[in-house]
Structure formats: C-alpha cells, structure tokens
Phi, psi and omega in degrees: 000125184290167169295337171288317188300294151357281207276016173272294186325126195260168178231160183294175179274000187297301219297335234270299169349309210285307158312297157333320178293317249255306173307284191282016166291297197291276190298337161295357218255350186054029152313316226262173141308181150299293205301325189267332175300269213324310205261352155284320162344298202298319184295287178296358174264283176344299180277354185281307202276338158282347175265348146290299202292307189314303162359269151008287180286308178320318185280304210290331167267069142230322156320309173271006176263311182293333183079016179271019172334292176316300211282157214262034176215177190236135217259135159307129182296154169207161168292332174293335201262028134307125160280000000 
C-alpha cells in the first residue's frame, strides 16, 4: 500500500486521533526532516478532515435522534437535561 493510499484509507476516529496526537508529538519533537514534517503535515491534515467530518456526522445523528432537525440550534448538554 503506497502512502496516498494509506492516508486515503479511512479509520475511526479513536484511531484517526490517537494517530494525529502521535504525528504532532514527532514533529514538535524536531527529530523529523523537512522532507518527513511534510508528508507528516500531509498526514496530520488527511486526519484533521476525517475527525471533522465524523463529528459532523455524529451531530447530524444526534439532531435526527433528539428531533431538533427543524430547530435553529443544538440545545447544550448538561447534567440536569436528563429525560
């Protein structure tokens, strides 16, 4: 598997995270080249937009389960908004 392919492949977000901590771990750590901070950058982008979009998706089922679709906010969790 080439390395595009890789950072094409998708992963949970536990995992896409656990990695991303791990990549800016490396590169703060100034260990890596140029040549490798780059294709970690490259990297660390790929998964920044996939731990967005699961987000994303998470809220749009949190919205359609709760039934605020329509409505024009998402109401903040609290210990008190137990139904």
């Amino acid at each position: 598997m080439t390395k595009a392919e890789e950072a094409e492949q998708p992963v949970d977000f536990e995992q896409a995270l656990a990695e991303l901590e791990a990549l800016v771990e490396r590169m703060e750590s100034g260990e890596l080249s140029l040549e490798d901070s780059l294709k970690s950058f490259e990297r660390g982008i790929a998964l920044t937009r996939q731990c967005q979009k699961a987000l994303s998706e998470a809220e749009q089922k949190v919205e359609i389960l709760t039934g605020k679709n329509g409505e024009d906010g998402v109401e903040p969790f609290t210990a008190d908004n137990r139904d």
